[in-house]
C-alpha positions as CSV (number, residue, x, y, z in Angstrom):
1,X,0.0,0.0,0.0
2,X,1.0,3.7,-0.9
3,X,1.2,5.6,2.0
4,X,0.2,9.1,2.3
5,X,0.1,12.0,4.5
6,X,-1.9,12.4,7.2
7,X,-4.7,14.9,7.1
8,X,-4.3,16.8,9.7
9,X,-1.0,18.3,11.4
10,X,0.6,15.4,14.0
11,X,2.0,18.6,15.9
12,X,-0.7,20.6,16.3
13,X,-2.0,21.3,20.0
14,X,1.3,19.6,20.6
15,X,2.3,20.7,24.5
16,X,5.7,20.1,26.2
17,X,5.9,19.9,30.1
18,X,7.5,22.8,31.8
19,X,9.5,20.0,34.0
20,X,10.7,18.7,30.5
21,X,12.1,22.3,29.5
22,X,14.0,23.0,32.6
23,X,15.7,20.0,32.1
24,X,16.8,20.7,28.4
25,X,18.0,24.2,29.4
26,X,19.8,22.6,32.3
27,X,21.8,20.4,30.3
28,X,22.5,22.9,27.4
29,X,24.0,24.9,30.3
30,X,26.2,21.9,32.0
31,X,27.7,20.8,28.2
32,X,28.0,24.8,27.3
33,X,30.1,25.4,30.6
34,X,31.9,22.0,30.2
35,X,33.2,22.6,26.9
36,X,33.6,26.1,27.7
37,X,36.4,25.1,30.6
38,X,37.9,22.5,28.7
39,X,38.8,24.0,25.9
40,X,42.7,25.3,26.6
41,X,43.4,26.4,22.8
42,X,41.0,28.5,22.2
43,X,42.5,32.9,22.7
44,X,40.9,34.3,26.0
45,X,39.8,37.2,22.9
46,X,38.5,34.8,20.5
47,X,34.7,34.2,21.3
48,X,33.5,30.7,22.5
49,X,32.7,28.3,20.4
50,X,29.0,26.7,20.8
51,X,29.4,23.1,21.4
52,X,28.6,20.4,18.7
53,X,24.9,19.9,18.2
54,X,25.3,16.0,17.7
55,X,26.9,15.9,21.1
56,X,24.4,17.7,22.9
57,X,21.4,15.8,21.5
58,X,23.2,13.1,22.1
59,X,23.7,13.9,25.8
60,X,20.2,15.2,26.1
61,X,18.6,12.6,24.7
62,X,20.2,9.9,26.8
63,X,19.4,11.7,30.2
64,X,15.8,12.5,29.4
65,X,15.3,8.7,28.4
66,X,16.4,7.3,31.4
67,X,14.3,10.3,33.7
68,X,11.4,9.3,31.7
69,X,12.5,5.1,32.5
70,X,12.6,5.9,36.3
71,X,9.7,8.3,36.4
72,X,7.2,6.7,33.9
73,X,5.2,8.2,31.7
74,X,2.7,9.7,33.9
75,X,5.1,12.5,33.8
76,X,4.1,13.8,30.6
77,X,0.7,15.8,30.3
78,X,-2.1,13.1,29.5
79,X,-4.3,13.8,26.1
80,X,-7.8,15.6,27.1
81,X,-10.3,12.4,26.7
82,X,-13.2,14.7,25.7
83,X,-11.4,15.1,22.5
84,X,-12.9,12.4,19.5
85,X,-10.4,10.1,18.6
86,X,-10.3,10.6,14.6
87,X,-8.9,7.9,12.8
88,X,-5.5,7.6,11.5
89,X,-4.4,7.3,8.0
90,X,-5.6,3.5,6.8
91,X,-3.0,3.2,4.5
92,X,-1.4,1.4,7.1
93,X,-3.1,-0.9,9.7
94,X,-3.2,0.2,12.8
95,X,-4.4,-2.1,15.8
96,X,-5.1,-0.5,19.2
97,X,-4.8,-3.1,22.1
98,X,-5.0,-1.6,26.1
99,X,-6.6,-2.4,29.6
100,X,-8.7,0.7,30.4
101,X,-10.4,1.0,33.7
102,X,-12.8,3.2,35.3
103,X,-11.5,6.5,36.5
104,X,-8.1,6.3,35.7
105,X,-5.8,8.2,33.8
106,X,-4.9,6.5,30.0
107,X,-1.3,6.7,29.3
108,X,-0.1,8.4,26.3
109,X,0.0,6.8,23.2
110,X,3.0,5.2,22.1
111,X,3.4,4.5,18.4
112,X,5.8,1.7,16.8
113,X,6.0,2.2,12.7
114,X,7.2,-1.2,10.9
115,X,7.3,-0.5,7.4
116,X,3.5,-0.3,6.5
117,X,2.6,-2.0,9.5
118,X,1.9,0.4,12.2
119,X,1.1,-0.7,15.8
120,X,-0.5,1.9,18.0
121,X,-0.9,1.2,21.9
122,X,-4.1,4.2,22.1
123,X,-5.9,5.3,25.3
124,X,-8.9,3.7,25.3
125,X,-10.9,6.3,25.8
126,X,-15.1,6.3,26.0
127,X,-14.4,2.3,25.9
128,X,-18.2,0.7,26.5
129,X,-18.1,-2.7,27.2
130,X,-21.7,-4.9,27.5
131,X,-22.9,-7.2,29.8
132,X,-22.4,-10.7,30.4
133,X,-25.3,-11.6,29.2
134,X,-25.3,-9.5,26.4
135,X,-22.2,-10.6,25.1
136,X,-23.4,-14.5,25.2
137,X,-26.4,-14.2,23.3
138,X,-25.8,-14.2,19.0
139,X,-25.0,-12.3,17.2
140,X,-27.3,-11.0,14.4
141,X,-25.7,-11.2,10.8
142,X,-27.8,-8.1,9.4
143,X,-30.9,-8.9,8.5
144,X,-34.2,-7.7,8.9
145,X,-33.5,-4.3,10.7
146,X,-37.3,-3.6,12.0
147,X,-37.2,-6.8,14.0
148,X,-34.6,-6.4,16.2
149,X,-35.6,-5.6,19.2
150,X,-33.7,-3.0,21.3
151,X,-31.1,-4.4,23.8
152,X,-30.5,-3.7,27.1
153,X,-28.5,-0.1,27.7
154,X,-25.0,-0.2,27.8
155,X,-22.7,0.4,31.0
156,X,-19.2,1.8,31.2
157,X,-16.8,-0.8,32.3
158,X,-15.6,-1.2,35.9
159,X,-13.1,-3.6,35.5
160,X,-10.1,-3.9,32.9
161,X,-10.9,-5.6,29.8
162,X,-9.2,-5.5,26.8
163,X,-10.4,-4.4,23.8
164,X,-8.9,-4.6,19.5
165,X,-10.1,-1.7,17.4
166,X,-9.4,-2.1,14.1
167,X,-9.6,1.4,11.7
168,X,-12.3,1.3,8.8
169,X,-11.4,1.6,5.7
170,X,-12.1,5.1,5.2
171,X,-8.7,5.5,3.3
172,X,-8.2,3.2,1.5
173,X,-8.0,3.3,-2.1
174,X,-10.6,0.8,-4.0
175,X,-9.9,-0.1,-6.9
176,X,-12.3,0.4,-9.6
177,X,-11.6,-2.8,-11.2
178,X,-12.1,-5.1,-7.7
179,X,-15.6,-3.3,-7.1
180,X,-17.7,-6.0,-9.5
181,X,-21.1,-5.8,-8.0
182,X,-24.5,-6.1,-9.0
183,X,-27.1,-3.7,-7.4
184,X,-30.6,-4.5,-7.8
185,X,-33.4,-1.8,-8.4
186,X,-33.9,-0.6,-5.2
187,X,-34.6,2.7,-3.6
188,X,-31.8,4.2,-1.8
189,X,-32.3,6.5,0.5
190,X,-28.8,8.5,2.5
191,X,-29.3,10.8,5.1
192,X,-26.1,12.4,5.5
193,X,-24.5,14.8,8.3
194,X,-21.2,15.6,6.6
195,X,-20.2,18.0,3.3
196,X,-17.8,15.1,2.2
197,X,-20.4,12.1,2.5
198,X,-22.8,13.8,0.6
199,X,-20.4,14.4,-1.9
200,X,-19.0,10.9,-1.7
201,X,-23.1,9.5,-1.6
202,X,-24.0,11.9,-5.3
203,X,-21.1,10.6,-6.6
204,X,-21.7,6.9,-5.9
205,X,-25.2,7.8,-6.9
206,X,-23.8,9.0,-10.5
207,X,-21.6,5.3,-10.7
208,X,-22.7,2.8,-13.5
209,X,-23.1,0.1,-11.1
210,X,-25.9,1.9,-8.7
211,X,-27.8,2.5,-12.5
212,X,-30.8,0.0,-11.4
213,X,-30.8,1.8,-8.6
214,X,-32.9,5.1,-7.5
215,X,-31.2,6.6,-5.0
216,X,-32.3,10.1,-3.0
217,X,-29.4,11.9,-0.7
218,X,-30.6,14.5,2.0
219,X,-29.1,16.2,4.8
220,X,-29.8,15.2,8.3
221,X,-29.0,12.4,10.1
222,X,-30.9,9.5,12.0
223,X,-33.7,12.3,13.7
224,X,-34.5,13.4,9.2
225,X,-34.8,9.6,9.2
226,X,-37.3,9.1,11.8
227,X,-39.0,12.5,11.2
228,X,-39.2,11.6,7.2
229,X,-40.8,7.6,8.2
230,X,-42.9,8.6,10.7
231,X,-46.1,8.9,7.7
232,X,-44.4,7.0,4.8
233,X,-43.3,3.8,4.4
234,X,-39.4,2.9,4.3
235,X,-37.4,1.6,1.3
236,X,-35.4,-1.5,0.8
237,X,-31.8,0.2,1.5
238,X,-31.6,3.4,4.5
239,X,-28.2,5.1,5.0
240,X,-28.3,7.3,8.1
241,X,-24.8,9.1,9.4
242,X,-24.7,9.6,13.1
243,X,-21.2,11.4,14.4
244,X,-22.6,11.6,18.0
245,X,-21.2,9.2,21.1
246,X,-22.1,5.2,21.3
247,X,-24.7,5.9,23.6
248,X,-26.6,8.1,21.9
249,X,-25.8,6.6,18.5
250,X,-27.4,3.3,19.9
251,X,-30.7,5.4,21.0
252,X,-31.5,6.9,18.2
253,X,-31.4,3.3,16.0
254,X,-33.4,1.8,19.0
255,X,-36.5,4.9,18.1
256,X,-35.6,4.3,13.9
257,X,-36.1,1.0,14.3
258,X,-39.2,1.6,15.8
259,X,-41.0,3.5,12.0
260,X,-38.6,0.5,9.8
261,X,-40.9,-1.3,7.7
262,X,-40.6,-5.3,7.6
263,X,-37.0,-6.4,5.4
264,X,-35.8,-2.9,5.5
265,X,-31.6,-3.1,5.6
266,X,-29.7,0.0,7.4
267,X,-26.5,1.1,6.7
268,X,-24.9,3.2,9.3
269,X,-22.0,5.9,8.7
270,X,-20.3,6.6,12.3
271,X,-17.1,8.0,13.7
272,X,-16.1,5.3,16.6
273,X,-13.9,2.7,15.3
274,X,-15.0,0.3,18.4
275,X,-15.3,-3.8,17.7
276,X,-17.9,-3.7,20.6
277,X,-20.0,-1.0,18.8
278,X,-19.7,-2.7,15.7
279,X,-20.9,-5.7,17.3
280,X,-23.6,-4.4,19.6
281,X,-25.5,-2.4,16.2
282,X,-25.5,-5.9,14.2
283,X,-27.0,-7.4,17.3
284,X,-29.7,-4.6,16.5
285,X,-30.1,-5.8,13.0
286,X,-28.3,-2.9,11.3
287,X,-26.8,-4.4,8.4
288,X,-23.5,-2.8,7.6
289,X,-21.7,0.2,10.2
290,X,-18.4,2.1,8.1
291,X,-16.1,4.7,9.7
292,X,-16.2,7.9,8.4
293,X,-14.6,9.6,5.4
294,X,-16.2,7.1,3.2
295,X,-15.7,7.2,-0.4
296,X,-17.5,6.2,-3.5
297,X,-16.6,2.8,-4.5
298,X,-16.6,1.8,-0.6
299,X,-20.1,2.6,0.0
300,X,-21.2,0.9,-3.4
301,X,-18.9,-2.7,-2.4
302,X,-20.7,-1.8,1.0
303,X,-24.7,-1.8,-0.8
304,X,-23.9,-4.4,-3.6
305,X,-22.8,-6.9,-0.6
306,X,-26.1,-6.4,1.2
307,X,-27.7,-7.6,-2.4
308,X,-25.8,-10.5,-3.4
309,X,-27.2,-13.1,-4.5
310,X,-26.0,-16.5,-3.2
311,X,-27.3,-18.6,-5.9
312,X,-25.4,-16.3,-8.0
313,X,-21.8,-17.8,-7.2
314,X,-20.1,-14.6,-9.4
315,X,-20.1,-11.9,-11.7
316,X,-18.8,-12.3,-14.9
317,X,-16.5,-9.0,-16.2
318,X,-17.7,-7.6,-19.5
319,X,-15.7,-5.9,-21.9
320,X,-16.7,-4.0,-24.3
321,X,-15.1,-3.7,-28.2
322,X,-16.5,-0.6,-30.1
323,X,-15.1,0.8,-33.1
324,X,-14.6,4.6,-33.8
325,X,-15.8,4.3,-36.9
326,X,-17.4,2.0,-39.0
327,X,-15.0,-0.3,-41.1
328,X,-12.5,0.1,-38.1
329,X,-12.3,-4.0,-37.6
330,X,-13.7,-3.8,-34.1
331,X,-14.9,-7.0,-34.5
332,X,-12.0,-8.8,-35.5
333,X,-10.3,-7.1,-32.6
334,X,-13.1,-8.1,-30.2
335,X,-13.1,-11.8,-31.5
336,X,-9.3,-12.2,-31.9
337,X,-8.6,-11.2,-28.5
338,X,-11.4,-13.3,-26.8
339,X,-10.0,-16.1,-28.5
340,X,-6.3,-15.4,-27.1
341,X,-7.7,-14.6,-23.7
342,X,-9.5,-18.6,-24.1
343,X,-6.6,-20.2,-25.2
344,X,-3.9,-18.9,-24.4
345,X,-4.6,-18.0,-21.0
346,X,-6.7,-20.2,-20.4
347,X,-10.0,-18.5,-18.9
348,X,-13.3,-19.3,-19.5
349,X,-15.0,-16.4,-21.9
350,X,-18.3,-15.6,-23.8
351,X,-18.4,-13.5,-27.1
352,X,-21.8,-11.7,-27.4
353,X,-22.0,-10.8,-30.7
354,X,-24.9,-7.4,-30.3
355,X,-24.9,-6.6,-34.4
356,X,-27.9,-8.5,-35.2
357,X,-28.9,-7.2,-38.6
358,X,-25.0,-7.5,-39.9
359,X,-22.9,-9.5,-37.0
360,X,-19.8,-11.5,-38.6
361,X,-18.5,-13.5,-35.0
362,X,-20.8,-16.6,-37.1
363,X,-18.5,-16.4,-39.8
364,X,-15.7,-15.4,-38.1
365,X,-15.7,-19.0,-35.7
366,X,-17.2,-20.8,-38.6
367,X,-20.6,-21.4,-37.2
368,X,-24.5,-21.3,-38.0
369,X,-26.4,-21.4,-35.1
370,X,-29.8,-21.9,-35.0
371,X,-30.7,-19.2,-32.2
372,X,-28.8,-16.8,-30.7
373,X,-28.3,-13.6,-28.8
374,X,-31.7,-12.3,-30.7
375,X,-33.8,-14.9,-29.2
376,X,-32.2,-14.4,-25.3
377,X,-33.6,-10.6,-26.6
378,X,-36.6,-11.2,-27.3
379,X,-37.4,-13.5,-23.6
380,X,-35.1,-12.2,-21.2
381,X,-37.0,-12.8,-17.9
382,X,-37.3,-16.7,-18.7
383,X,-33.6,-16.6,-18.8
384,X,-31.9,-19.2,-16.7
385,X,-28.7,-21.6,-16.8
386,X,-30.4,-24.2,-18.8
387,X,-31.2,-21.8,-21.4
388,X,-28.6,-20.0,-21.8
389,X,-26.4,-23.0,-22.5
390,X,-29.1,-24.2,-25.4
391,X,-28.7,-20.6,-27.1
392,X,-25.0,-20.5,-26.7
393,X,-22.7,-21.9,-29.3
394,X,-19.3,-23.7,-27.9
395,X,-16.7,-22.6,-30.4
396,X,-13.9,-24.1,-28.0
397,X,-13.7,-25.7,-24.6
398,X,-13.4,-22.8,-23.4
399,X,-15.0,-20.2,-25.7
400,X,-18.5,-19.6,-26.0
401,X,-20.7,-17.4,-28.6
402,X,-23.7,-16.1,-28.5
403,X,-23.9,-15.0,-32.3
404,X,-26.4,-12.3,-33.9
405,X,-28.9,-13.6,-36.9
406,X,-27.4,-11.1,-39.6
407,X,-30.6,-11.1,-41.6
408,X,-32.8,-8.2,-41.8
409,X,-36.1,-9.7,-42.1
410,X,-37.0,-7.9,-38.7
411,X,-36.4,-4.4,-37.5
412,X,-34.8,-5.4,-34.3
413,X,-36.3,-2.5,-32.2
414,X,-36.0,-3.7,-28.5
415,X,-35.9,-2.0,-25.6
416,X,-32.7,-0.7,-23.6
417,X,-33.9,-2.9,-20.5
418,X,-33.7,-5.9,-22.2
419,X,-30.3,-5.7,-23.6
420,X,-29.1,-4.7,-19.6
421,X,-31.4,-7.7,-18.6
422,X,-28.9,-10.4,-21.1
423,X,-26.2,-8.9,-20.2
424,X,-26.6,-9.3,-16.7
425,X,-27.8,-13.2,-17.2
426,X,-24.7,-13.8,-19.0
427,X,-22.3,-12.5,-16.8
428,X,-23.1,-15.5,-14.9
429,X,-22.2,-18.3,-17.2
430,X,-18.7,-16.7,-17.3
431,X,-15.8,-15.0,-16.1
432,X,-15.2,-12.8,-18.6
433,X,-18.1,-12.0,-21.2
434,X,-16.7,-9.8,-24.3
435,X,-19.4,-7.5,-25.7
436,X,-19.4,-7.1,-29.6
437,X,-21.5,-3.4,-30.2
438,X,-21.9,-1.9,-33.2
439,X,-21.0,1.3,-34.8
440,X,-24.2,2.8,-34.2
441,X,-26.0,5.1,-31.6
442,X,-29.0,4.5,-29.4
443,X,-30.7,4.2,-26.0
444,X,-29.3,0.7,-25.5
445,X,-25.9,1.1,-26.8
446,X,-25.4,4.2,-24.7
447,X,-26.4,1.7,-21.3
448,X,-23.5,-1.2,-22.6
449,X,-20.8,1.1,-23.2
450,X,-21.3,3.1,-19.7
451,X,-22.3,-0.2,-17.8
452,X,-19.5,-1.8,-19.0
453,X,-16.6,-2.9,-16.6
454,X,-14.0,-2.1,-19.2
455,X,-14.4,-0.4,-22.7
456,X,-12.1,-0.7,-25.7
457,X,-12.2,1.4,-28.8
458,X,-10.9,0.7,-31.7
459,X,-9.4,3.6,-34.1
460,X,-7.7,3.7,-37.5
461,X,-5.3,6.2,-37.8
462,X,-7.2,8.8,-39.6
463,X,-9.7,12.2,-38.8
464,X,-12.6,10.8,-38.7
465,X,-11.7,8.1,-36.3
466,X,-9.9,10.6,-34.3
467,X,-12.7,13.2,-34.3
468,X,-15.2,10.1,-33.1
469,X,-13.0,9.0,-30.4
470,X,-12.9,11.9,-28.8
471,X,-16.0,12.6,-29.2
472,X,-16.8,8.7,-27.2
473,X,-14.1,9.6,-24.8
474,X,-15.6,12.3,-23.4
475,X,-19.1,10.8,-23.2
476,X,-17.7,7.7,-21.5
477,X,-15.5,10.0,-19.0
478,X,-18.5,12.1,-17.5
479,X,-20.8,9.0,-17.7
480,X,-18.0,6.6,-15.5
481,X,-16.7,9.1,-13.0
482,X,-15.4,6.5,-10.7
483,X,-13.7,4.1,-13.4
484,X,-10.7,4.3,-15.7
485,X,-10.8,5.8,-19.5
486,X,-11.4,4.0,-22.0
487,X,-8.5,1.9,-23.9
488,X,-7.5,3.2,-27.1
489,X,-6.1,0.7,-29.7
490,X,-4.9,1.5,-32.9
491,X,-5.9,-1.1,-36.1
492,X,-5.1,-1.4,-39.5
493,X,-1.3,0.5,-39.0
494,X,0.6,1.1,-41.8
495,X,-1.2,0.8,-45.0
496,X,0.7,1.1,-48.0
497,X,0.3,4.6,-49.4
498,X,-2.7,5.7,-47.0
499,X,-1.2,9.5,-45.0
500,X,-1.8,8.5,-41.1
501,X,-1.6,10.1,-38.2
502,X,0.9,9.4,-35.7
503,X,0.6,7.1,-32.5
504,X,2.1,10.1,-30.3
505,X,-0.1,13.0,-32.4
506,X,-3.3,10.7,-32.0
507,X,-2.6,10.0,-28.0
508,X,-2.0,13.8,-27.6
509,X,-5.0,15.2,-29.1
510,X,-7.6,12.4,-27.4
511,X,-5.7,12.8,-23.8
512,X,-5.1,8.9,-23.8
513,X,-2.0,7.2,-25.0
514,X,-3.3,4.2,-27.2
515,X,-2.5,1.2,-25.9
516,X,-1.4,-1.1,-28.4
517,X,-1.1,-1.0,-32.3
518,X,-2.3,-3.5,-34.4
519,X,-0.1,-3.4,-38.0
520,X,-2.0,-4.0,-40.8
521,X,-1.6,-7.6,-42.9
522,X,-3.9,-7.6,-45.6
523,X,-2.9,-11.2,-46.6
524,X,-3.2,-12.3,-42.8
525,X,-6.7,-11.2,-41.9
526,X,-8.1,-12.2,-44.9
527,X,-7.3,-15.5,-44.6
528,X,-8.5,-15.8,-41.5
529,X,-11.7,-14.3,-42.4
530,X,-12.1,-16.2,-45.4
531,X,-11.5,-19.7,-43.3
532,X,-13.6,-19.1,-40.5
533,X,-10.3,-19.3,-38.4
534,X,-8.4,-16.5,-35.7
535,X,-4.8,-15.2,-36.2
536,X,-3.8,-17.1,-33.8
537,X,-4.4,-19.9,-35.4
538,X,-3.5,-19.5,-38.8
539,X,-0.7,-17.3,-38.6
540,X,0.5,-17.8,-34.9
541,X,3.8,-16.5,-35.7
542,X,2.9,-12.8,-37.0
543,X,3.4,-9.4,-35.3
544,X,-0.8,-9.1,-35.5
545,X,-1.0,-12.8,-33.1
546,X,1.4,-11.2,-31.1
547,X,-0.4,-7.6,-30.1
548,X,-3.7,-9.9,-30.0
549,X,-1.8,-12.0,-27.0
550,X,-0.9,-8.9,-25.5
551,X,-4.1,-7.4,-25.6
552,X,-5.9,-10.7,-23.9
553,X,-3.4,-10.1,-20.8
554,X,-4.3,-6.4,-20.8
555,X,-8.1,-6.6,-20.8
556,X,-7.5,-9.7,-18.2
557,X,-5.4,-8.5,-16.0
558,X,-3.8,-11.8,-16.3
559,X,-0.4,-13.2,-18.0
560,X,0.5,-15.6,-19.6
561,X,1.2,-19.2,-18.4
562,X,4.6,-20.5,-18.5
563,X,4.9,-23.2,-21.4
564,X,6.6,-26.0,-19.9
565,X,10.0,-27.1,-21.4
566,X,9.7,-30.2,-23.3
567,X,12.2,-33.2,-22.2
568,X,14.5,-34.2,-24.9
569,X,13.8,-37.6,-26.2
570,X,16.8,-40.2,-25.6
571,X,16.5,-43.9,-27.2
572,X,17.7,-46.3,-24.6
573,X,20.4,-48.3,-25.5
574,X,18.7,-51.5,-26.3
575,X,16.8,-49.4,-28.8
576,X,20.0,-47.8,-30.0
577,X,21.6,-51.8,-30.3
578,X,18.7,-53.1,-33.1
579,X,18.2,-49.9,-34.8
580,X,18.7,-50.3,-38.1
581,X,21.1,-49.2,-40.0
């Protein structure tokens, strides 16, 4: 992890006993005078010399530690414990582990930094600890929010216990890539106390993968909530943010609790990092409890884990091949590299082929199927496992295709919901699901290309493609404020005789370095287009195999396999006695 640094000063409010100073001065005094008197070169008219500033902080260093080592620590002034303990940078992890009793005075904290490990012995200050009984019975694992019932109040502790406390995860960075969920449509509703977690709650409102979703942000915390309920009824998801102490946090979900609707799930924003409090609000049937800051992707990991569904054991990641133009050979791109990604790395991976008057991944594999992606269109709520394996087409063991009709004996005018629906029902026949769109523009093709987990746009080296990409860029960057651009790659390089523009000219003027350059090989691709075969199989050894390799393990994420060396063949020497000469 990359550390950075902290938010707020470490030095401010910083205060240095007065004992401490006169000690400092002292011995400033004592090495001044000593090295004053011991000095017998120096001219009684040349001025004194200040003494060495290693030597003293040596010396002064070495007498305060051992004060401090007979004296203890109590020495030093104590933090104020009305202060809120904020929590500390999560780049690193930070684990607080101390006996806190009743009344007395918390030492200071001491902090031990081991590389990106830091260990921090904090006082544990506000520490609530429950009953006996309290802490026997089970504990809920978030479900139904409006029939827990509230718990018995909470008591300081009297005797020494000790408690962990682990940091949320306010600051970490999530990758945009690891956040594959799938949200439901629901109704969200975020009652929010902070500037930055309404911020953080419109942007995660804006992501792609909260789109299903209708979500309303307000200000207030858990008393909007109850005010808001008290005459209408509550919606599947409720994010309240409560900043106040345990206690009161706790009261204030006992009365929400009390205008919750039946299966209502509430996710709480708080500022104690406490196990115990944790702990105690699942007991309570609150679903999820984060630490505040909270960012984007967090809260969206947080919702789309309250919505998984278990019979759905993952989510496929799509990827999406559009061309900039049309003739820009998205679609041999798109095929090509699903096939490398299959084959030579080995991963499981479906081709949906969505140009249905005039798709070409039939021809391109070789096949005829029967149905296709147009018939999963025209039914997708009777879409289950068993049927999506009868409309899909195995091209390889591990290459599937679901391949448009490319007739235009209908007008193929469906709905923008039902291309998210078969998309989302394929995602879970594979781990990676390759999305084949057209060069066209609509509702539905808008919804792919900013849904998508990763988009790929293929350019030629000309205006037009350039004026188009950037043109897609820009949509795609305002539509997908929370994920990475889109990857630019460069097809059909080096035409004899055509005037191109540049790699470094064309990366300049979109913003976005293309990532990879396909040359162009007329005699290549059109014998693999006229065979019904890829590149990598009929010419395995070309520069255009290679960038299609290399394009599988960067839409993947995944390399290569090592190719294990073959022995060399020995006859044994029996063998070698009757061979025949």
């Amino acid at each position: 992890m990359n550390k950075r640094p902290p938010a707020v000063d470490p030095l401010e409010d910083f205060e240095i006993d007065d004992d401490f100073l006169e000690t400092i001065s002292s011995l400033a005094a004592e090495d001044s005078t000593g090295d004053a008197a011991s000095d017998d070169v120096t001219d009684a008219g040349a001025p004194p010399v200040a003494p060495a500033t290693p030597n003293f902080m040596e010396s002064a260093l070495s007498r305060t530690e051992a004060a401090l080592s007979a004296d203890g620590p109590a020495s030093l002034v104590p933090p104020d414990k009305t202060d809120p303990v904020e929590a500390s940078d999560m780049s690193a992890l930070k684990f607080a582990d101390q006996t806190f009793e009743a009344g007395a005075v918390a030492d200071a904290p001491v902090t031990i930094e081991l590389d990106d490990i830091e260990i921090v012995d904090a006082p544990a200050a506000d520490v609530i600890e429950l009953k006996p009984d309290v802490l026997d019975e089970p504990i809920a694992s978030g479900g139904d929010f409006a029939s827990a019932a509230p718990t018995e109040d909470i008591q300081a502790a009297s005797s020494g216990s000790t408690m962990p406390v682990l940091a949320g995860a306010a600051g970490l960075d999530f990758d945009p890539d690891t956040v594959d969920v799938s949200i439901p449509r629901i109704a969200v509703h975020i009652f929010a106390e902070r500037q930055d977690t309404l911020a953080a709650a419109e942007r995660a409102a804006q992501d792609r993968r909260m789109s299903r979703a209708t979500t309303q942000v307000r200000v207030g915390g858990i008393a909007a909530a109850i005010e808001t309920y008290q005459n209408e009824p509550t919606p599947p998801l409720i994010l309240v943010e409560c900043m106040k102490d345990a206690r009161t946090l706790l009261t204030e979900i006992d009365q929400l609790a009390e205008v919750c609707d039946a299966g209502t799930k509430v996710l709480v924003v708080g500022a104690a990092n406490d196990i115990l409090l944790y702990r105690e609000l699942m007991r309570r049937g609150v679903s999820e409890y984060l630490v505040a800051p909270i960012q984007p992707l967090q809260l969206i990991a947080a919702i789309g884990g309250l919505f998984t569904d278990p019979d759905q054991p993952f989510i496929g990641r799509t990827i999406a091949f559009v061309g900039a133009r049309g003739g820009s050979g998205s679609s041999s791109v798109a095929h090509n590299t699903a096939f490398a990604m299959s084959e030579r790395i080995g991963v499981n991976t479906v081709i949906v082929d969505y140009d249905l008057p005039f798709g070409t991944s039939g021809l391109n594999f070789n096949q005829d199927p029967i149905g296709g992606v147009a018939d999963a269109l025209s039914q997708p709520q009777r879409l289950d496992a068993t049927l999506l394996d009868r409309m899909m087409v195995r091209c390889t063991d591990r290459l599937s295709l679901f391949a448009a009709p490319a007739t235009l004996d209908a007008d193929w005018d469906i709905d923008t919901e039902a291309f998210d629906e078969v998309t989302n029902r394929i995602r879970s026949t594979a781990p990676f699901v390759v999305l084949d769109l057209p060069h066209l523009w609509s509702g539905w093709m808008r919804s792919q290309l900013v849904s998508a987990d990763e988009v790929v746009l293929v350019a030629t080296p000309d205006l037009a493609s350039l004026r188009n990409a950037k043109n897609l860029i820009d949509l795609i960057k305002q539509a997908r404020p929370n994920d990475a651009p889109p990857r630019v790659i460069l097809n059909q390089v080096g035409i004899p005789g055509r005037p191109e523009i540049p790699a470094k000219e064309f990366g300049q003027a979109l913003g976005i370095h293309p990532a990879l350059s396909i040359p162009f090989d007329a005699k290549v691709f059109g014998s693999a287009a006229n065979n019904g075969q890829m590149i990598l199989d009929s010419a395995a050894k070309t520069k255009a195999a290679e960038a299609f390799e290399t394009l599988a393990q960067i839409v993947s994420q995944r390399q290569l396999p090592a190719v294990p060396a073959h022995p060399r063949k020995t006859s044994s020497g029996l063998a070698g006695l009757f061979k025949r000469r």
